[in-house]
N, CA, C and O atoms as a CHARMM CRD file, in Angstrom:
* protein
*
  364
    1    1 UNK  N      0.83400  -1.18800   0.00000 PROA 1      0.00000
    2    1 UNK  CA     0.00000   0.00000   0.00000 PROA 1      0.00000
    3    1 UNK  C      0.88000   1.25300   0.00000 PROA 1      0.00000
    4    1 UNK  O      1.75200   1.53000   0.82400 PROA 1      0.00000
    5    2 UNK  N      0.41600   2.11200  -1.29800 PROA 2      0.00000
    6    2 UNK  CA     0.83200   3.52200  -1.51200 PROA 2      0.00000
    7    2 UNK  C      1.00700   4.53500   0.04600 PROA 2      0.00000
    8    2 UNK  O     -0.00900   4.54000   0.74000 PROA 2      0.00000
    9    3 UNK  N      2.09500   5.26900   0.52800 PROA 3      0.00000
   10    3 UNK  CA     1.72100   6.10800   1.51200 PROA 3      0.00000
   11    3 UNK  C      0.95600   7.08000   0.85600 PROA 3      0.00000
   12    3 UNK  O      0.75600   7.02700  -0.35800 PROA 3      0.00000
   13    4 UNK  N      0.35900   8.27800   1.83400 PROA 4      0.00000
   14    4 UNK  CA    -0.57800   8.96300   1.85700 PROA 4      0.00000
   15    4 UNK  C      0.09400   9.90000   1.57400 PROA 4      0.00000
   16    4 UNK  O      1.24000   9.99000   2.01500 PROA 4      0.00000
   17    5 UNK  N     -0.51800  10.96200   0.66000 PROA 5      0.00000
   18    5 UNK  CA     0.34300  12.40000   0.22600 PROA 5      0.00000
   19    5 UNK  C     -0.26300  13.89500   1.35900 PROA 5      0.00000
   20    5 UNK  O     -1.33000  14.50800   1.36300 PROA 5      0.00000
   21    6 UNK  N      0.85000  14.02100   2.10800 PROA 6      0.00000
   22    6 UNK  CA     0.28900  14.94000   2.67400 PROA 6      0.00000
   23    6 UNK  C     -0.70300  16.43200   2.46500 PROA 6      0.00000
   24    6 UNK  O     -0.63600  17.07700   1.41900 PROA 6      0.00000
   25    7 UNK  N     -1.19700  16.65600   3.10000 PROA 7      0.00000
   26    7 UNK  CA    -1.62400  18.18400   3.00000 PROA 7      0.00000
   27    7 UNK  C     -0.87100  19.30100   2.96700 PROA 7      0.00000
   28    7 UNK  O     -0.27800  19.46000   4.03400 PROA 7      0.00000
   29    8 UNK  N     -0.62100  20.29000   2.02000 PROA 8      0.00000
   30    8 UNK  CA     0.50200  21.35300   2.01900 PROA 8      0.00000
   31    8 UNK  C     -0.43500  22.57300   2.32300 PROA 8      0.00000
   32    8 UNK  O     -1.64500  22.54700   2.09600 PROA 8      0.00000
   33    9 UNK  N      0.29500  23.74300   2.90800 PROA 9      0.00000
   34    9 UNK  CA    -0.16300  25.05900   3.26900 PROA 9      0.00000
   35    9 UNK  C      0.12200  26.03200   2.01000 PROA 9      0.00000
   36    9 UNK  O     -0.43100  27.09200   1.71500 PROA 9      0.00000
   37   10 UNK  N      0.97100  25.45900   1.48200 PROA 10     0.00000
   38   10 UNK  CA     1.59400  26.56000   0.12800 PROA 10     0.00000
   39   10 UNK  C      2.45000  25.50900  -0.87900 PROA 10     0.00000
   40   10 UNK  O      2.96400  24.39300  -0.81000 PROA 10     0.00000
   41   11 UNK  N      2.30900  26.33700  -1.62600 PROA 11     0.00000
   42   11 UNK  CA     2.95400  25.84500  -3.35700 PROA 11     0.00000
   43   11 UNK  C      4.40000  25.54500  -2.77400 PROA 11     0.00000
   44   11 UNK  O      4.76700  24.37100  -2.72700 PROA 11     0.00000
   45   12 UNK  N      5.35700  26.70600  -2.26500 PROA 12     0.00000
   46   12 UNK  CA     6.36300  26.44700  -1.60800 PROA 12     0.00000
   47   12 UNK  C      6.90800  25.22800  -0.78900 PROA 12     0.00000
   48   12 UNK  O      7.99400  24.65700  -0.88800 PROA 12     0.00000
   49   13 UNK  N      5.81900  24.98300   0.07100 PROA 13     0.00000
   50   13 UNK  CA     6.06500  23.58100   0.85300 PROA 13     0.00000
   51   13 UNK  C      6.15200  22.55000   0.39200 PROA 13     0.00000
   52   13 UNK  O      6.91400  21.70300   0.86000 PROA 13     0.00000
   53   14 UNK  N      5.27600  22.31000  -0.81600 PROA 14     0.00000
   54   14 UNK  CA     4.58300  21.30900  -1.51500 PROA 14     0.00000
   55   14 UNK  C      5.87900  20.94800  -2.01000 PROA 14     0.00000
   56   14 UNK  O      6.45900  19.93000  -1.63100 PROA 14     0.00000
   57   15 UNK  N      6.53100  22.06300  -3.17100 PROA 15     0.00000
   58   15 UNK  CA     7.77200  22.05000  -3.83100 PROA 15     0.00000
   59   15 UNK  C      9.00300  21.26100  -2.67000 PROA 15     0.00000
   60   15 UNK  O      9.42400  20.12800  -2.89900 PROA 15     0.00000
   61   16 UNK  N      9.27000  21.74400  -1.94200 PROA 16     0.00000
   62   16 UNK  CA    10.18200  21.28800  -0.36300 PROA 16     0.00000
   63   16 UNK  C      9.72700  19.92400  -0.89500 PROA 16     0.00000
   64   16 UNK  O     10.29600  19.51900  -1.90900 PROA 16     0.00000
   65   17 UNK  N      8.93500  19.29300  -0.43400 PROA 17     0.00000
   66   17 UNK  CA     8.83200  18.09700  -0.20800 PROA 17     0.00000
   67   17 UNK  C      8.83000  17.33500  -1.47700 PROA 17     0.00000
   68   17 UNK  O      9.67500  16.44100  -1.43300 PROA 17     0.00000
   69   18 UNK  N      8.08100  17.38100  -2.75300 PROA 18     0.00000
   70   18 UNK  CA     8.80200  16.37300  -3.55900 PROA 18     0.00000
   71   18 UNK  C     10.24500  17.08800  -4.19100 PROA 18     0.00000
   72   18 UNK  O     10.59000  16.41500  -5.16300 PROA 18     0.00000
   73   19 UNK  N     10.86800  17.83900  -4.03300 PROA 19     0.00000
   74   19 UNK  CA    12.26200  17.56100  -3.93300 PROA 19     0.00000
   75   19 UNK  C     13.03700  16.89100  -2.91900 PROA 19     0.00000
   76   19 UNK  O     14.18900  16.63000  -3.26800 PROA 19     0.00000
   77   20 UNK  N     12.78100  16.62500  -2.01900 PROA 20     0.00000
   78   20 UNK  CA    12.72600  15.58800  -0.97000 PROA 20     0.00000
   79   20 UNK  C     12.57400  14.37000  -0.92800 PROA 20     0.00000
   80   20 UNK  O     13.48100  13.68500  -0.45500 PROA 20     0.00000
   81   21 UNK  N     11.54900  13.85000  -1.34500 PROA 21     0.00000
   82   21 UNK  CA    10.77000  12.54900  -1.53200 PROA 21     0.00000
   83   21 UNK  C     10.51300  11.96700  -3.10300 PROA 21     0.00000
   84   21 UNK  O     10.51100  12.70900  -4.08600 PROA 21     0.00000
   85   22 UNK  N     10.31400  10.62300  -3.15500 PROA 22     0.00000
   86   22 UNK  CA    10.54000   9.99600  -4.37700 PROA 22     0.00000
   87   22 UNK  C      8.77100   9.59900  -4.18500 PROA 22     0.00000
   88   22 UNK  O      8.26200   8.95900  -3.26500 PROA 22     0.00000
   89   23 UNK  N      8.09300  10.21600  -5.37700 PROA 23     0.00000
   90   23 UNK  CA     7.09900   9.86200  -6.06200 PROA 23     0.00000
   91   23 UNK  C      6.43400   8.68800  -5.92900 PROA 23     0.00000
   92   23 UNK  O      5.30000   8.44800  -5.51500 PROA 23     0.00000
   93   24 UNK  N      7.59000   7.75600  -6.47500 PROA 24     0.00000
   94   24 UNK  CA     6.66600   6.44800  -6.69800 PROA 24     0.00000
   95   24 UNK  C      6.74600   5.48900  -5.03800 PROA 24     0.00000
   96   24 UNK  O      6.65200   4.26900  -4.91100 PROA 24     0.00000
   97   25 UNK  N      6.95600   6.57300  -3.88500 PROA 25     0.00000
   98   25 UNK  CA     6.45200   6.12600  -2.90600 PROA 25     0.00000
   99   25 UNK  C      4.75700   6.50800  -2.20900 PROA 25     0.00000
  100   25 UNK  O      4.25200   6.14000  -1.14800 PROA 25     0.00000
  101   26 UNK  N      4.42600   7.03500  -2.87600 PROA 26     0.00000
  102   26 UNK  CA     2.96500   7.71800  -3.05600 PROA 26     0.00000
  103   26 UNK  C      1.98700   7.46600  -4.37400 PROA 26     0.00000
  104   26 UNK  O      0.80700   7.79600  -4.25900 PROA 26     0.00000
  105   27 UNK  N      2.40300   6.94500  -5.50200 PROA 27     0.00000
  106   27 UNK  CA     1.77600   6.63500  -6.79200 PROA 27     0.00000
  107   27 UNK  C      1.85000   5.81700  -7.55700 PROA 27     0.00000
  108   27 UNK  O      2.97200   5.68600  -8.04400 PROA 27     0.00000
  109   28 UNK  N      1.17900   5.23500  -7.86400 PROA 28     0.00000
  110   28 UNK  CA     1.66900   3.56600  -8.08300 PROA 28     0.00000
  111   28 UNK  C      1.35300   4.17500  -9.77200 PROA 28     0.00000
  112   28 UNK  O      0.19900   4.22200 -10.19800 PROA 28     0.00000
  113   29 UNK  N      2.86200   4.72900 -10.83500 PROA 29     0.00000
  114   29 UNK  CA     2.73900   5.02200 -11.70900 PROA 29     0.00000
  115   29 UNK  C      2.07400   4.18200 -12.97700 PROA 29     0.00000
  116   29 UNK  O      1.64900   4.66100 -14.02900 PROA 29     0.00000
  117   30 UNK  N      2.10500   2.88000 -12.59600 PROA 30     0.00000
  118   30 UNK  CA     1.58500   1.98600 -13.71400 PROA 30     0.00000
  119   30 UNK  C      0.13700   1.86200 -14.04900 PROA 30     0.00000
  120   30 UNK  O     -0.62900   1.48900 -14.93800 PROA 30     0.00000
  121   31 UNK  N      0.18100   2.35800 -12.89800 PROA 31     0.00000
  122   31 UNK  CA    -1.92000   2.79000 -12.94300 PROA 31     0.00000
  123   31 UNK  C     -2.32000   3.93900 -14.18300 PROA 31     0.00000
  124   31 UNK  O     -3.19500   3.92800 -15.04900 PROA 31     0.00000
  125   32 UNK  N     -1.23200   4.93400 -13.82700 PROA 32     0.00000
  126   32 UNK  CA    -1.68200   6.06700 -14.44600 PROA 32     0.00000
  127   32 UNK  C     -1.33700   6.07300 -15.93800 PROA 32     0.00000
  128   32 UNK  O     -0.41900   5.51000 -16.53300 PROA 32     0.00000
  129   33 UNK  N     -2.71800   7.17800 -16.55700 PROA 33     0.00000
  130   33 UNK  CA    -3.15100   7.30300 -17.94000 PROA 33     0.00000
  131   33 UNK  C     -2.63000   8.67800 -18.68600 PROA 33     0.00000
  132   33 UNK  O     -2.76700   9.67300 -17.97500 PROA 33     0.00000
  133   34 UNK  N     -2.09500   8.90500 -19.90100 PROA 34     0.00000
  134   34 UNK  CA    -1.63600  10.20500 -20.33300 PROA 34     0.00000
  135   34 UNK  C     -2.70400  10.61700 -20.63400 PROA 34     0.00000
  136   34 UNK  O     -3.52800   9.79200 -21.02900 PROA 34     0.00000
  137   35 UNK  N     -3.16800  12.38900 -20.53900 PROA 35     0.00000
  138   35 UNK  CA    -3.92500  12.98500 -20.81700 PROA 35     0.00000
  139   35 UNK  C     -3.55800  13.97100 -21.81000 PROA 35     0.00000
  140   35 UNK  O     -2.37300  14.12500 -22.10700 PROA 35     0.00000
  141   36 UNK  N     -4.50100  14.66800 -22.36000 PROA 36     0.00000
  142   36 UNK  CA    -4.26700  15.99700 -23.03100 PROA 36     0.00000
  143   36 UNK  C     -4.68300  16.97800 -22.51200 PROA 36     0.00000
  144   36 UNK  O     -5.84800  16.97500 -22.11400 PROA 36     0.00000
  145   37 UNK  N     -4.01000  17.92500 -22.38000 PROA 37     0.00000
  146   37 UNK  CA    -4.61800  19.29600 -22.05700 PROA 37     0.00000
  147   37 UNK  C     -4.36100  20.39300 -23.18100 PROA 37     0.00000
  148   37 UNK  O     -3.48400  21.25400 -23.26500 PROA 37     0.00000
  149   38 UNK  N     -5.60900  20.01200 -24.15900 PROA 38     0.00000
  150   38 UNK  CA    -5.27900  21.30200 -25.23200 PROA 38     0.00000
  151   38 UNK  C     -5.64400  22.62000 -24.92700 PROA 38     0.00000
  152   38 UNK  O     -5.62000  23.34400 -25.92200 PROA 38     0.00000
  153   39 UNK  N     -6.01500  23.24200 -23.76000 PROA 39     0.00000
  154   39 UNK  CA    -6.25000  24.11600 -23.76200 PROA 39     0.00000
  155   39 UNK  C     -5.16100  25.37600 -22.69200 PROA 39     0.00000
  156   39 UNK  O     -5.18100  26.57600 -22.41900 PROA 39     0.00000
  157   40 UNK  N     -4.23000  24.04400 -22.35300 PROA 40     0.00000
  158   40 UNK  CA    -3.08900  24.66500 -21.54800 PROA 40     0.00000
  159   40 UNK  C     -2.52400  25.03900 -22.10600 PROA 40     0.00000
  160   40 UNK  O     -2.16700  24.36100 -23.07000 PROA 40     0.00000
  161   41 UNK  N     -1.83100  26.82800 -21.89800 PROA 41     0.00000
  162   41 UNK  CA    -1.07100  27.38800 -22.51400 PROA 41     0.00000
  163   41 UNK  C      1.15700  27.61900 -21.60100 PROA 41     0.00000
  164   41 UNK  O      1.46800  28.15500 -20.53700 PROA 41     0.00000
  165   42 UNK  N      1.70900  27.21500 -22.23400 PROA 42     0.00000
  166   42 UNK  CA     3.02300  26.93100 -22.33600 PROA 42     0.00000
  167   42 UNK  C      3.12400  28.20500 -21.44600 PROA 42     0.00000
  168   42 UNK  O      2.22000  28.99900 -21.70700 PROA 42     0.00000
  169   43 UNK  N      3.94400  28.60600 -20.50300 PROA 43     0.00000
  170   43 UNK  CA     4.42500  29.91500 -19.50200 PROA 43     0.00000
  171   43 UNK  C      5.56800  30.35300 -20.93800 PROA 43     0.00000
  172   43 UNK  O      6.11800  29.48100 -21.61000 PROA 43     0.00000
  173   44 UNK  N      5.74700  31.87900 -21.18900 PROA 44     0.00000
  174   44 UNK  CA     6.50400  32.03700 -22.06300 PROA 44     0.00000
  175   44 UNK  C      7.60500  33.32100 -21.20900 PROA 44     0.00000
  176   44 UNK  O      7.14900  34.33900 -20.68900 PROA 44     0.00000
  177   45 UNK  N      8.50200  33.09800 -21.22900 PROA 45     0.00000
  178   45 UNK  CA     9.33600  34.05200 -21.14300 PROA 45     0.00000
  179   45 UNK  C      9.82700  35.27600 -22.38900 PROA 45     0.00000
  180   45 UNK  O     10.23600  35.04400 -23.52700 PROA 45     0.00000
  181   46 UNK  N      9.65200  36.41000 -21.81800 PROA 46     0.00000
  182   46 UNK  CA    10.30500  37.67900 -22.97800 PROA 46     0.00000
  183   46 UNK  C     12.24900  37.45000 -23.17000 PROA 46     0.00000
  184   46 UNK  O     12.82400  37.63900 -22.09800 PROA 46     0.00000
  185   47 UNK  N     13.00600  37.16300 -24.11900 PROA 47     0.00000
  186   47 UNK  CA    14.17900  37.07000 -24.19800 PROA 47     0.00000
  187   47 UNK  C     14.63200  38.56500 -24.96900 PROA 47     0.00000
  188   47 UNK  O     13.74100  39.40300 -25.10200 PROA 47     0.00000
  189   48 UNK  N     15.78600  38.83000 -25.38500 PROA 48     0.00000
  190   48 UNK  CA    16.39900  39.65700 -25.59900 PROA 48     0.00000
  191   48 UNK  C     17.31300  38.47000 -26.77300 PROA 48     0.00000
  192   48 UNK  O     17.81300  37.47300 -26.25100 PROA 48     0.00000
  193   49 UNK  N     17.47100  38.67400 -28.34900 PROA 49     0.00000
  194   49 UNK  CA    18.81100  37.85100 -29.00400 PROA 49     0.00000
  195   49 UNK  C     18.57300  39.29100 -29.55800 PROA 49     0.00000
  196   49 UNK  O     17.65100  40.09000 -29.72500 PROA 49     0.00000
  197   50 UNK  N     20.12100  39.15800 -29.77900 PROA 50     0.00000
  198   50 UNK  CA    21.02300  40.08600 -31.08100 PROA 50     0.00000
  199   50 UNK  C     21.71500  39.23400 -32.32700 PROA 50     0.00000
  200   50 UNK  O     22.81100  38.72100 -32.10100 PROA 50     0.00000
  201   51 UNK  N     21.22500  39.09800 -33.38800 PROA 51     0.00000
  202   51 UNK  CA    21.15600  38.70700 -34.35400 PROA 51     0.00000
  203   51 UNK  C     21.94700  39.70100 -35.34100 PROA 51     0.00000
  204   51 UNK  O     21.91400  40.83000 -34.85000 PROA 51     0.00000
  205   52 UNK  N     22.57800  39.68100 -36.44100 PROA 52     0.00000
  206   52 UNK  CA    23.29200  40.26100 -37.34100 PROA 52     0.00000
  207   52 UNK  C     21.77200  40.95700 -38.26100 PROA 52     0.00000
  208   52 UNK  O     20.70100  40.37100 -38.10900 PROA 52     0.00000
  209   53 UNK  N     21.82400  41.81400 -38.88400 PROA 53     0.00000
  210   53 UNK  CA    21.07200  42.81500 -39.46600 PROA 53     0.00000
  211   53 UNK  C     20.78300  41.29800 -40.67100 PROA 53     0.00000
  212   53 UNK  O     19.85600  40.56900 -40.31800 PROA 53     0.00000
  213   54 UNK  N     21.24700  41.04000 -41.48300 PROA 54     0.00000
  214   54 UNK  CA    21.09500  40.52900 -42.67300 PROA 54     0.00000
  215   54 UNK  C     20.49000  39.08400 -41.75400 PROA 54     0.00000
  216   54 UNK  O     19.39200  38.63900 -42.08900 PROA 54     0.00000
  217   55 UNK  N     21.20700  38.45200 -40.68400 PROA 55     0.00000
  218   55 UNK  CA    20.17100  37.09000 -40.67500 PROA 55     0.00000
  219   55 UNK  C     18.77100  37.45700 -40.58400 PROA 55     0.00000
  220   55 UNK  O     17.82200  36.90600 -41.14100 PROA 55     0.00000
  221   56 UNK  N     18.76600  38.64900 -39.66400 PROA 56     0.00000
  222   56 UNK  CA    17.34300  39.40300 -39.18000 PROA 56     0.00000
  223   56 UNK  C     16.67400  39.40500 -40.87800 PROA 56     0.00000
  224   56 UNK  O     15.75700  38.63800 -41.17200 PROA 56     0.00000
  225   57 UNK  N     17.13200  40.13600 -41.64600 PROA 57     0.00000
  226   57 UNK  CA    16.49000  40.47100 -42.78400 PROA 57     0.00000
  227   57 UNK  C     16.37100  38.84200 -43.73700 PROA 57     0.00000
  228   57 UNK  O     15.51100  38.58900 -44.58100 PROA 57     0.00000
  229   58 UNK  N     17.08900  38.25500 -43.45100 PROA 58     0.00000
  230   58 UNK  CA    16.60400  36.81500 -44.45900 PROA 58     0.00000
  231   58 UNK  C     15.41200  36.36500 -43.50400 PROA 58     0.00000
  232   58 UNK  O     14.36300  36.06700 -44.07400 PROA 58     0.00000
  233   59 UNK  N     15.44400  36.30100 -42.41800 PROA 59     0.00000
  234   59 UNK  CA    14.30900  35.37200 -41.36200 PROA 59     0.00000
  235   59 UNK  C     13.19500  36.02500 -41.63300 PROA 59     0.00000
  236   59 UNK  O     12.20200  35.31400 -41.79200 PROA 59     0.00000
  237   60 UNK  N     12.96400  38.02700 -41.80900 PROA 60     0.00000
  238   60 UNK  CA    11.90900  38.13400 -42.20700 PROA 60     0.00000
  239   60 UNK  C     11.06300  38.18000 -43.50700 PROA 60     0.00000
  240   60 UNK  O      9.98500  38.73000 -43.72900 PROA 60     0.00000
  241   61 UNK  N     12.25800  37.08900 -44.67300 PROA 61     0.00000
  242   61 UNK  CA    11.95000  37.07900 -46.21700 PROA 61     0.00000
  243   61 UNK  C     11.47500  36.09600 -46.01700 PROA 61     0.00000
  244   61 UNK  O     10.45500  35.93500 -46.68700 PROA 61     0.00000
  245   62 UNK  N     11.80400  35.04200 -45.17700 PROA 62     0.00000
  246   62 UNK  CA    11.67700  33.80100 -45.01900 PROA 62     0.00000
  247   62 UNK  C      9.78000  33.70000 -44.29100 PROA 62     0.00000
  248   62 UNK  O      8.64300  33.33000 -44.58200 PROA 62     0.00000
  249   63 UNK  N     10.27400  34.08400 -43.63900 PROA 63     0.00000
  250   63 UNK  CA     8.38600  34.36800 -43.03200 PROA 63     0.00000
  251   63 UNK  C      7.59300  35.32400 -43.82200 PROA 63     0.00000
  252   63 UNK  O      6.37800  35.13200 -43.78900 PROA 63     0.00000
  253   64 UNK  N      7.94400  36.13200 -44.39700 PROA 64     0.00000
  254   64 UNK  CA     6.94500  36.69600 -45.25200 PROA 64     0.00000
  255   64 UNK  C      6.18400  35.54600 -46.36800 PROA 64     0.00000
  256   64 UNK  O      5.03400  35.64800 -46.79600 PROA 64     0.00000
  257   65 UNK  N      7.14000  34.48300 -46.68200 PROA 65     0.00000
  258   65 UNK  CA     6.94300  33.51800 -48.04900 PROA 65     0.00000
  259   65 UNK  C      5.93800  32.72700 -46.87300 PROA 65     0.00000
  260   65 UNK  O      4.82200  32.35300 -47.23300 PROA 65     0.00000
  261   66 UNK  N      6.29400  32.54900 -45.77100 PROA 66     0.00000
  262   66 UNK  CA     5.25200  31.36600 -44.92700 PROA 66     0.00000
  263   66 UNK  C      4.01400  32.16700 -44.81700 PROA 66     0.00000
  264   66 UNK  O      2.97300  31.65800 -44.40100 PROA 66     0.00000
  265   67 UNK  N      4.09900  33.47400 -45.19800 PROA 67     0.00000
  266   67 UNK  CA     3.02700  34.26100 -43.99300 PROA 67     0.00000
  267   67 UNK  C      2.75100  34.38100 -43.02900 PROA 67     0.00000
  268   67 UNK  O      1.56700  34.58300 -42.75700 PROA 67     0.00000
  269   68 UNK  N      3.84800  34.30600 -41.92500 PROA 68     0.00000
  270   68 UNK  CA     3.77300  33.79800 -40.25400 PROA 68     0.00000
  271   68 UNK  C      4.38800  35.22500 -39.75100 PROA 68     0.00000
  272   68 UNK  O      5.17900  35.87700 -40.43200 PROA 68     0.00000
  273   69 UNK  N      3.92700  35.61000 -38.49400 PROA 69     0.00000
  274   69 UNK  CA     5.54600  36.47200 -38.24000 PROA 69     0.00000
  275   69 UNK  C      6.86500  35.97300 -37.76300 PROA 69     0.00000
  276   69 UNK  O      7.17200  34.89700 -37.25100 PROA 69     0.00000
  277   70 UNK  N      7.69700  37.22100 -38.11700 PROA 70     0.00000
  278   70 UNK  CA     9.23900  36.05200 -38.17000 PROA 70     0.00000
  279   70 UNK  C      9.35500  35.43600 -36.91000 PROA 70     0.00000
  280   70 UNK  O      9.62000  34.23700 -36.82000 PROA 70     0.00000
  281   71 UNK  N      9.10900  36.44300 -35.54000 PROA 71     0.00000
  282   71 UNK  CA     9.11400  35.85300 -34.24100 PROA 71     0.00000
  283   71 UNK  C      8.77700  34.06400 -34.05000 PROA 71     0.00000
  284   71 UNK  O      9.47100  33.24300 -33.45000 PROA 71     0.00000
  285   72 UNK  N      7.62300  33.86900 -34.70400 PROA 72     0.00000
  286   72 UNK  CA     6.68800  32.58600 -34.70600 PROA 72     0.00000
  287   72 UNK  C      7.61800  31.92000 -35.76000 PROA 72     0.00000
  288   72 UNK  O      7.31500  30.73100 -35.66600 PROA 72     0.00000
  289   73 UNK  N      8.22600  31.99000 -36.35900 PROA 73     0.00000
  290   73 UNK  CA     9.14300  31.47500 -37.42700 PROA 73     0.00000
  291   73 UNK  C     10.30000  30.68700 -36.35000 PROA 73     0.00000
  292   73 UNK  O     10.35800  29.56400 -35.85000 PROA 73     0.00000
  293   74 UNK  N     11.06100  31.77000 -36.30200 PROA 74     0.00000
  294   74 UNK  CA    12.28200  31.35400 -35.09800 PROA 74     0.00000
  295   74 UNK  C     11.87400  30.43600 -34.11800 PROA 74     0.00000
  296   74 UNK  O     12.59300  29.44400 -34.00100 PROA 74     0.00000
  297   75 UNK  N     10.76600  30.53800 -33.28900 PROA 75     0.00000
  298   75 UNK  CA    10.16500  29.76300 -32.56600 PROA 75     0.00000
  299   75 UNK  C     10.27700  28.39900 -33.34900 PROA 75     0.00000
  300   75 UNK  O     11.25400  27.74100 -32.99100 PROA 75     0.00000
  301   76 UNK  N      9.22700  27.61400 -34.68900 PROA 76     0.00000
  302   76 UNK  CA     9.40600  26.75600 -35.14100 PROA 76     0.00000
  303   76 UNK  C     10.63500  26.16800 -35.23000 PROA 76     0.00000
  304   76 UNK  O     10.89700  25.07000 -34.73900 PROA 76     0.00000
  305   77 UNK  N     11.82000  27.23500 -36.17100 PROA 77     0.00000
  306   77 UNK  CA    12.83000  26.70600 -36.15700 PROA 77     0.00000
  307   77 UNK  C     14.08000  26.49900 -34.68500 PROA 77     0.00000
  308   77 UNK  O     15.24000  26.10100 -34.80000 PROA 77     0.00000
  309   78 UNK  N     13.74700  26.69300 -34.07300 PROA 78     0.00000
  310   78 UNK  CA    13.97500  26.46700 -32.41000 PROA 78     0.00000
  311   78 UNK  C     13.66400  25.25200 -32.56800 PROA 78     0.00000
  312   78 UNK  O     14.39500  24.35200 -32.98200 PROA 78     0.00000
  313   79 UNK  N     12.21800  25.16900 -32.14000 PROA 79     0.00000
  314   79 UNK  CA    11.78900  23.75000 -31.67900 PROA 79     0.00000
  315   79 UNK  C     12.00100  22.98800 -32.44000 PROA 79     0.00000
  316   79 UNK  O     12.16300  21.87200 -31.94700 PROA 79     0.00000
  317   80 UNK  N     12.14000  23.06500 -34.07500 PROA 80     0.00000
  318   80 UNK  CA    12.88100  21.34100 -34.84600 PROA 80     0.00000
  319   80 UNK  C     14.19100  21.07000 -34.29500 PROA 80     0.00000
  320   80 UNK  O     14.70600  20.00200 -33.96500 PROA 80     0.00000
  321   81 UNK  N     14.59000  22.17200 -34.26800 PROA 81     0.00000
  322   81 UNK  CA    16.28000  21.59300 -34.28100 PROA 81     0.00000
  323   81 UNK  C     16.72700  21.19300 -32.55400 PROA 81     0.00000
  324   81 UNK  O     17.52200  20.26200 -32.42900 PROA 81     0.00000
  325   82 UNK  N     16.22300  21.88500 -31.26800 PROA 82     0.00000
  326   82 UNK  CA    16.06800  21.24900 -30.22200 PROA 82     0.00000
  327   82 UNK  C     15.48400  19.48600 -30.33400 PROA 82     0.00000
  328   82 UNK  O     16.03800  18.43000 -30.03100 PROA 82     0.00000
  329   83 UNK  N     14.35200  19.74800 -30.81700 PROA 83     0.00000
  330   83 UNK  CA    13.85800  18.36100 -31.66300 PROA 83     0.00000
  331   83 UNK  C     14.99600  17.21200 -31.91300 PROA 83     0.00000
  332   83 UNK  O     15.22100  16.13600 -31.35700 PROA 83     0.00000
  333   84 UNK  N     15.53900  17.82900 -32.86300 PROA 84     0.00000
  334   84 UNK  CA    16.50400  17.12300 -33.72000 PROA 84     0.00000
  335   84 UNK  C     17.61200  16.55000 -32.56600 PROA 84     0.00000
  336   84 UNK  O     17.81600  15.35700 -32.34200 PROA 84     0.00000
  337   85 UNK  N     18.35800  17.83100 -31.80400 PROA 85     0.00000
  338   85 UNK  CA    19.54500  17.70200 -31.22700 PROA 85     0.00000
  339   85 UNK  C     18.70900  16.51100 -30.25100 PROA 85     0.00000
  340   85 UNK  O     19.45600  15.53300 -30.26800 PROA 85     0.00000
  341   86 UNK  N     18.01900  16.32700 -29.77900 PROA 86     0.00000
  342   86 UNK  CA    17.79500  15.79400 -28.73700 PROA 86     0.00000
  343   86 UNK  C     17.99700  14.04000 -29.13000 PROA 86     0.00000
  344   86 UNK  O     18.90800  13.27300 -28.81900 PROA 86     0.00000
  345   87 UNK  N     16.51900  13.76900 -30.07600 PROA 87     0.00000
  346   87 UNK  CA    16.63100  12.61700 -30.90500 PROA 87     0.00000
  347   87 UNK  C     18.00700  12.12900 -30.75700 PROA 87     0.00000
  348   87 UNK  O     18.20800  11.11300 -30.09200 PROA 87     0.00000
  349   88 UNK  N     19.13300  12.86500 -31.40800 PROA 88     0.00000
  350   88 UNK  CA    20.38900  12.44900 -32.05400 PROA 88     0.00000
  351   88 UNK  C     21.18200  12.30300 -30.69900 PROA 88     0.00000
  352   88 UNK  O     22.28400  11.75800 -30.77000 PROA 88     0.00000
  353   89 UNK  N     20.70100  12.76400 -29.39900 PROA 89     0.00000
  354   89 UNK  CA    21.47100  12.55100 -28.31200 PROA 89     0.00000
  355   89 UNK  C     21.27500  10.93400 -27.81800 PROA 89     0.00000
  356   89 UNK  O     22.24900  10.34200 -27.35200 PROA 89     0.00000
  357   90 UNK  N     19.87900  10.21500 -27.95600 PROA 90     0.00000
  358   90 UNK  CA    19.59800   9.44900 -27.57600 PROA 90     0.00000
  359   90 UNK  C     19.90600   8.41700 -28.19400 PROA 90     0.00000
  360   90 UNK  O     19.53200   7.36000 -27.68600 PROA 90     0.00000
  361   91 UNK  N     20.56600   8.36800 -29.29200 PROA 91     0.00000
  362   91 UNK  CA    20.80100   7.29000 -30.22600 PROA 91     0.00000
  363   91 UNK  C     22.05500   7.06400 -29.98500 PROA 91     0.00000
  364   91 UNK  O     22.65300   6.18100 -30.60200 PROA 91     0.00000
């Protein structure tokens, strides 16, 4: 039998303790089912890059042909190639 997951006073505490404690002494993971949550939106942070004038100006030739803005462009091409690097780590 699973132990019992305590009651927390704050997000803070909560955090304390499973950095503390191992999970699958409270959850018997084989039970559990993946869900979707399409309506959860990703936390985004504002960054700051400095980019050379001309990559800037190809990225926004490049998104003009997609019709996207370039911002949302970079983003895509972010996430394939994180994508990619990762894949190629695991192999």
């Amino acid at each position: 039998m699973k132990k019992r997951i305590p009651e927390f006073n704050a997000e803070d505490e909560e955090r304390q303790f499973w950095a503390t404690h191992d999970s699958t002494e409270f959850i018997d993971w084989r039970k559990a089912k993946r869900v979707l949550l399409p309506n959860l939106k990703p936390s985004v942070k504002t960054i700051s890059l400095r980019l050379p004038e001309s990559m800037l100006e190809e990225l926004k030739l490049l998104a003009n042909k997609r019709d996207v803005p370039y911002q949302s462009l970079v983003k895509v091409f972010l996430a394939e190639r994180i994508e990619e690097e990762l894949n190629t780590s695991k192999a």
